[in-house]
ROTI-808821 format. One record per residue (C-alpha): x, y, z; residue in one letter; residue number from 1. Coordinates in pm, whole numbers, m for minus. Example, Ala and Ser with C-alpha at 12.3 -4.5 7.8 and 13.67 -1.06 7.14 Angstrom:
<atoms>
east, north, up, code, pos
1230, m450, 780, A, 1
1367, m106, 714, S, 2
</atoms>
This chain:
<atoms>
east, north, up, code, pos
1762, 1425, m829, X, 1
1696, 1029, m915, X, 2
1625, 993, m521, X, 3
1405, 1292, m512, X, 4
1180, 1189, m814, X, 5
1194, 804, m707, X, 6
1068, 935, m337, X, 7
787, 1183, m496, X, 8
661, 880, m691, X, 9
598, 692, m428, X, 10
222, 679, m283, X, 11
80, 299, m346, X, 12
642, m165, 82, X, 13
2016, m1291, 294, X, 14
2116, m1252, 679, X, 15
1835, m1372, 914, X, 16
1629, m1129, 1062, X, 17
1585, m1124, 1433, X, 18
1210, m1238, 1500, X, 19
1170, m1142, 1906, X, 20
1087, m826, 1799, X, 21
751, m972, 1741, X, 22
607, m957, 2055, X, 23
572, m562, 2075, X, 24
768, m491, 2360, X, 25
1132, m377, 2274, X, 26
1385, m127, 2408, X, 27
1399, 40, 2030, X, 28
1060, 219, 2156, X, 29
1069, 566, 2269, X, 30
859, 852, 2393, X, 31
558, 988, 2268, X, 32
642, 1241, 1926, X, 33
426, 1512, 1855, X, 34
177, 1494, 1570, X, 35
m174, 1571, 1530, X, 36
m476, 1379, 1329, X, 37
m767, 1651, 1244, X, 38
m1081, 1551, 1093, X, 39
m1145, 1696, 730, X, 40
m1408, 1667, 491, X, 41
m1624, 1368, 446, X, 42
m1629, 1142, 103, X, 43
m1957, 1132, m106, X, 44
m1953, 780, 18, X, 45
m1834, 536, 230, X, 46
m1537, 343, 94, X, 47
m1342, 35, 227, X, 48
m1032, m74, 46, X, 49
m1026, 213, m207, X, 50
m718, 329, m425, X, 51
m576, 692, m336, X, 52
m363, 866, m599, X, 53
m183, 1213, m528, X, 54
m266, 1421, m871, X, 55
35, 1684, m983, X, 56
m208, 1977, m899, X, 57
m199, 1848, m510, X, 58
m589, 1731, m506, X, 59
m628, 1335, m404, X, 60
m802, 1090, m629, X, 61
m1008, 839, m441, X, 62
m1159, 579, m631, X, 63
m1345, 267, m584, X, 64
m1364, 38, m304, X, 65
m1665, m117, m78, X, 66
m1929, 64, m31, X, 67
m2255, 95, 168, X, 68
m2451, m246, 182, X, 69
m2089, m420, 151, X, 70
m2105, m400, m229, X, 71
m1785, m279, m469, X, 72
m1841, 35, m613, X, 73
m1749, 262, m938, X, 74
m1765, 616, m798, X, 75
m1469, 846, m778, X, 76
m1397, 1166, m497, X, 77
m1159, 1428, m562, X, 78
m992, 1551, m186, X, 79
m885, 1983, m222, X, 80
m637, 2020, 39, X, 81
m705, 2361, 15, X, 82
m1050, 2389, 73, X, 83
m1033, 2021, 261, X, 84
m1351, 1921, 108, X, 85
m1400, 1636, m131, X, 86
m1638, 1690, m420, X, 87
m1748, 1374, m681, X, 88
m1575, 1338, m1003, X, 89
m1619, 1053, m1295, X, 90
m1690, 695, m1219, X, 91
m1522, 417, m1321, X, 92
m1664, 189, m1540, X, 93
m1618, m99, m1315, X, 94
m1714, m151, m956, X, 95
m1358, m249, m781, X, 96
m1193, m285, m416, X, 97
m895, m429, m308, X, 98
m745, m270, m670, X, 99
m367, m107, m730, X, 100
m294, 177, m879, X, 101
m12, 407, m941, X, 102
41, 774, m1116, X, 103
170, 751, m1452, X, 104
466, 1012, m1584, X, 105
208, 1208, m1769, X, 106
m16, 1266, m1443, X, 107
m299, 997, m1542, X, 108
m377, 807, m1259, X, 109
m361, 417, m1348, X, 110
m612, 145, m1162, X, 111
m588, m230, m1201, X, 112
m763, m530, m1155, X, 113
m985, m579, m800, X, 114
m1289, m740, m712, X, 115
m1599, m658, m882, X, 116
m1943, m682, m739, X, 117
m1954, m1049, m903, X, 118
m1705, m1144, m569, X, 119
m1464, m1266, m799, X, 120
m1112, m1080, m935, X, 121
m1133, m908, m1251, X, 122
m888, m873, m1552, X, 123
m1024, m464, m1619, X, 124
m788, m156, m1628, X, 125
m909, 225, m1607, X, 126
m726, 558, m1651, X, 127
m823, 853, m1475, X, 128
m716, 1221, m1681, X, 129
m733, 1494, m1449, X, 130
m780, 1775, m1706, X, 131
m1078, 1547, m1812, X, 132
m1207, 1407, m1461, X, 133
m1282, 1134, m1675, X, 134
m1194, 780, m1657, X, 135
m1075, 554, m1995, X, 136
m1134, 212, m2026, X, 137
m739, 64, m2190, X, 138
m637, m301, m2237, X, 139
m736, m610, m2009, X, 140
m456, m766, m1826, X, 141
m417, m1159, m1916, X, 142
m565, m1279, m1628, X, 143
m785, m1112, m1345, X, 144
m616, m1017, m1015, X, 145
m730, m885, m681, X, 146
m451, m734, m449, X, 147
m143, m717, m668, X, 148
89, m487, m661, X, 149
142, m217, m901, X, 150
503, m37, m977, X, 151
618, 262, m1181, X, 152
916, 151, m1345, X, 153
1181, 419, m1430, X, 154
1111, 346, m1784, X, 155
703, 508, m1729, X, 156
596, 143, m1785, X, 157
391, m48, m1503, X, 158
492, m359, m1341, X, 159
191, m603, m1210, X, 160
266, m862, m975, X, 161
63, m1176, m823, X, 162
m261, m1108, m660, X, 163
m544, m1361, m659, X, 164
m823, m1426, m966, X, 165
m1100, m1614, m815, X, 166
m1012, m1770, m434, X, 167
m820, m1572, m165, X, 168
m734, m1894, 5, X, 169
m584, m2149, m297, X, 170
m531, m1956, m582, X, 171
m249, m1665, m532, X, 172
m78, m1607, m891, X, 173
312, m1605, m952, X, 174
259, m1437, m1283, X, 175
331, m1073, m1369, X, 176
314, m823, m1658, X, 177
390, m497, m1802, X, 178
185, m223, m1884, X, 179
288, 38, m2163, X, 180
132, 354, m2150, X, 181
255, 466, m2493, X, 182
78, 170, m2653, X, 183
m191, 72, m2386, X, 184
m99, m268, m2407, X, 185
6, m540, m2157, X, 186
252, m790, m2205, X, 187
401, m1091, m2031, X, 188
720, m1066, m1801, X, 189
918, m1316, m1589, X, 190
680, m1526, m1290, X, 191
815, m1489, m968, X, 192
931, m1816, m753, X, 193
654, m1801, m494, X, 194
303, m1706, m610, X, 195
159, m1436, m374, X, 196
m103, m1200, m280, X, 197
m94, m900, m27, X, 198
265, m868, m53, X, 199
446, m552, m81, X, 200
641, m420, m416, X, 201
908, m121, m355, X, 202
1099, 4, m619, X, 203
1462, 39, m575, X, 204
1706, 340, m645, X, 205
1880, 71, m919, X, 206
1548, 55, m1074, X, 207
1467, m282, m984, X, 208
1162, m424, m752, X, 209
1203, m567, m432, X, 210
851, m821, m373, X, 211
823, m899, 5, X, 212
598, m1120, 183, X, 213
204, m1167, 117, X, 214
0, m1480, 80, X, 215
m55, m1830, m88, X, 216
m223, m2018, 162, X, 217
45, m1941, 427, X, 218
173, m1649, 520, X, 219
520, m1610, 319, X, 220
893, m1462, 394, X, 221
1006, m1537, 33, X, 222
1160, m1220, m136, X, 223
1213, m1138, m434, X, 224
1400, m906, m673, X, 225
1242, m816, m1007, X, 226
1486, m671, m1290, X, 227
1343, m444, m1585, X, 228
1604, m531, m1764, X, 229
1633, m864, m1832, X, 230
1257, m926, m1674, X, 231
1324, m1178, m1453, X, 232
1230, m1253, m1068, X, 233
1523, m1336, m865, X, 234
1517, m1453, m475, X, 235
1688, m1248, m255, X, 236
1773, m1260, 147, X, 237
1525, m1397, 357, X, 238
1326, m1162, 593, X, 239
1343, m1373, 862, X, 240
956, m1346, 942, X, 241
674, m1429, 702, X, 242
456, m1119, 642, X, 243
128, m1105, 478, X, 244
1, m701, 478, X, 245
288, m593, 588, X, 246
357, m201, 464, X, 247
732, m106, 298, X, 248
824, 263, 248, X, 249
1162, 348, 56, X, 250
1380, 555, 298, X, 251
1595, 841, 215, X, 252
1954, 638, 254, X, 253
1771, 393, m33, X, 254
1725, 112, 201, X, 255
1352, m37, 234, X, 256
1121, m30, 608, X, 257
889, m325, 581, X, 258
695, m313, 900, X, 259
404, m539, 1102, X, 260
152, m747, 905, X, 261
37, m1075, 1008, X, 262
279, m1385, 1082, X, 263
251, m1733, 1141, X, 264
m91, m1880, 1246, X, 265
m195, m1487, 1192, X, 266
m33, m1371, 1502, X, 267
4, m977, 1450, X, 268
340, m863, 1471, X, 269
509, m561, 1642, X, 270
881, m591, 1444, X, 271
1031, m426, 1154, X, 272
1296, m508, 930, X, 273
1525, m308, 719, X, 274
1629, m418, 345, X, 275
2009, m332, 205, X, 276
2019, m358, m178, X, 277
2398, m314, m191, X, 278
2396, m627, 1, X, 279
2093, m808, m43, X, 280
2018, m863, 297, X, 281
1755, m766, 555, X, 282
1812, m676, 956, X, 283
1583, m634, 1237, X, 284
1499, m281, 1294, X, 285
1325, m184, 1604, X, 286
934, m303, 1714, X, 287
620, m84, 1697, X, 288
479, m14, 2003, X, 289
189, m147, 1947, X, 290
134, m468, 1690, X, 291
m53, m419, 1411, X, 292
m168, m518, 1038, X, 293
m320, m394, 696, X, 294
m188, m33, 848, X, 295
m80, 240, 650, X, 296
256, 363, 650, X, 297
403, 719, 445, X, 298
706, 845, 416, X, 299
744, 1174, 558, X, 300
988, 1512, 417, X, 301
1193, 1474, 715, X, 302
1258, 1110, 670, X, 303
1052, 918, 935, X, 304
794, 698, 799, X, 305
432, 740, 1002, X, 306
216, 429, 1058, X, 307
m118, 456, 1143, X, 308
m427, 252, 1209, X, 309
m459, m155, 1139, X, 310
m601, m436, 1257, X, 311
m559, m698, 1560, X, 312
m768, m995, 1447, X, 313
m631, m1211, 1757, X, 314
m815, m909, 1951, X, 315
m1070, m819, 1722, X, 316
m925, m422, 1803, X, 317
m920, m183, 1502, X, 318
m654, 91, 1616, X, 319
m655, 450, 1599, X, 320
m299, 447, 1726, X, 321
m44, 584, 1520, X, 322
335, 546, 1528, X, 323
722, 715, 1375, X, 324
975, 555, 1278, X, 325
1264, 758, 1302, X, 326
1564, 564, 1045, X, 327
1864, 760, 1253, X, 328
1771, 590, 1579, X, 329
1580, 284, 1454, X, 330
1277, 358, 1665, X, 331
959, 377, 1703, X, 332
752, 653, 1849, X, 333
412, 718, 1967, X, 334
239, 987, 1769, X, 335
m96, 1176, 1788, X, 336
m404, 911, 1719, X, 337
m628, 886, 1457, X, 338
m1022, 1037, 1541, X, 339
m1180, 720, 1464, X, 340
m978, 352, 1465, X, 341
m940, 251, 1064, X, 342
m832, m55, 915, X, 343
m889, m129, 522, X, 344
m780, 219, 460, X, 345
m587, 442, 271, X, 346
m360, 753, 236, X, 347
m198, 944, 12, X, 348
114, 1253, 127, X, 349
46, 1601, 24, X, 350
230, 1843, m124, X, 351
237, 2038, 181, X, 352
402, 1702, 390, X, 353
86, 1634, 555, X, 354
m72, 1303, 539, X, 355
m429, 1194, 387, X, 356
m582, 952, 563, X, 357
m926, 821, 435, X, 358
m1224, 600, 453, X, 359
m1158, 241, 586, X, 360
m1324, 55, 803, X, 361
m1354, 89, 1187, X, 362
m1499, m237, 1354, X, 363
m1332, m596, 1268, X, 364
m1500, m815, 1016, X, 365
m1693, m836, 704, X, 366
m1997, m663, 621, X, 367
m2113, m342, 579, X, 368
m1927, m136, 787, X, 369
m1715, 114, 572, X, 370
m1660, 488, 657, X, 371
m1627, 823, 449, X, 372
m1470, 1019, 708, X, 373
m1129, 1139, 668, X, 374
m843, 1276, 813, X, 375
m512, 1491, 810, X, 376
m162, 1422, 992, X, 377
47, 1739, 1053, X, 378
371, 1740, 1253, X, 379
328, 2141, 1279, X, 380
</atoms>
């Protein structure tokens, strides 16, 4: 039952890891899987880096993100995967992209921090209410942060890690803190060892929070292990690669699939590796078949985590490709392909097991060049 709930929760991932996966070509690739990508019903807007929130009713909250003329925005589209039409609901208060969010116990859909239309981080948290379609403005975290990571803890409290306040390239944080829905309050927790940004946060079947890769002027290996309990950061086995937007899914066994991002000198990479908590370790796990970054990546019902989309900036290529990885075999498989090559998106898994893909953008760069199209995987 803990697995089940710990899995459903999930939207918002020691020994040396073998690195030669990185090159994209591996014998733990196989054949092509069948899956199929089907255009659905376009956003009110175009949105680039928004946050995408499965509600308990089975609609998808979209919120935020950049907008037409490159510019953060404050609007808000409900997805109905009946209907597969999305229809406007309450704006946020605050312009944001590049946010984190998570669903709280209660079904209120929690958004934090970002980068506001200033082009700087900011310190602001919202609260979405479903029954309401409304958003609430609740306490400021201590400092502003764009890209952190955001956690539901087993105890219904949030944890907040790193991100950056004002530079992306000098100023990643190491700080954290705690948000309490009961009280709408933040307050300080342990710092981790390495300050990051665009790192991954999984939580753990022993209710702790495995931090992996991300960003402080390099690109960072560096995990670590934060514990509720005593609310400390703790460094745990080394990954082997450094990862900044890497993705990390929690897998069924309880073990955790961090897969591509960018490596050293922001070569793209093609490997995977697998994280043990019984033993603190991570192990090289099979290569994509095609090298990618800033992809999305969903755990399935059956298991296999799908991958889909990214970025190669040595190439300039946005993908449309799409990928399983199958945790029995350790492979990768090819899988239908998006309709249009995304990067800067996101998704969110339905109650029916497909997969919500939306907005994004699909050409490399800056600029205005974000998308409200949208998307649904089905392995039917």
């Amino acid at each position: 039952m803990k697995k089940t709930l710990l899995i459903a929760l999930y939207v918002c991932i020691g020994a040396s890891l073998v690195s030669c996966g990185d090159s994209g070509s591996s014998s733990s690739t196989s054949s092509s899987t069948s899956g199929t990508f089907t255009a659905t019903g376009m956003m009110s807007s175009p949105r680039s880096m928004p946050t995408a929130n499965l509600l308990t009713d089975g609609r998808v909250l979209v919120a935020g993100g950049v907008g037409s003329g490159a510019s953060a925005v404050a609007s808000a589209d409900l997805y109905d995967p009946i209907s597969r039409t999305f229809t406007p609901t309450g704006s946020m208060s605050n312009p944001r992209y590049a946010a984190s969010s998570v669903r709280l116990l209660d079904g209120r859909i929690f958004v934090a921090g970002g980068e506001g239309t200033s082009g700087t981080g900011i310190d602001s948290v919202e609260i979405y209410n479903p029954a309401s379609g409304t958003w609430q403005v609740t306490a400021s975290m201590s400092t502003p942060r764009v890209n952190p990571t955001a956690t539901l803890l087993n105890s219904g409290k949030v944890l907040v890690v790193g991100g950056y306040s004002y530079d992306s390239y000098c100023c990643a944080l190491s700080s954290a803190e705690i948000y309490d829905p009961a009280t709408g309050s933040f307050s300080p927790t342990g710092s981790m060892s390495t300050a990051r940004r665009n790192s991954t946060a999984t939580l753990l079947e022993n209710g702790t929070v495995l931090i992996a890769g991300g960003y402080n002027g390099s690109n960072l290996d560096a995990p670590e292990i934060y514990d509720p309990v005593t609310g400390r950061f703790s460094v745990t086995g080394s990954m082997g690669t450094p990862r900044r937007f890497p993705t990390a899914n929690l897998l069924l066994d309880g073990k955790v699939l961090i897969v591509g991002g960018y490596g050293a000198e922001n070569v793209v990479l093609a490997s995977a590796s697998l994280y043990n908590m019984q033993t603190g370790t991570f192990s090289y796990s099979g290569s994509l078949n095609t090298p990618t970054g800033r992809q999305t990546s969903t755990l399935l019902i059956d298991g296999k985590v799908l991958i889909a989309g990214g970025y190669n900036p040595g190439a300039d290529q946005v993908l449309s490709s799409a990928e399983l990885y199958d945790p029995i075999t350790a492979t990768f498989s090819v899988t239908g392909s998006m309709t249009v090559p995304r990067w800067r998106h996101a998704e969110a898994r339905l109650l029916n097991g497909d997969v919500l893909i939306v907005g994004g953008t699909s050409v490399g760069g800056n600029g205005d060049n974000a998308i409200a199209s949208a998307e649904t995987y089905s392995r039917k």
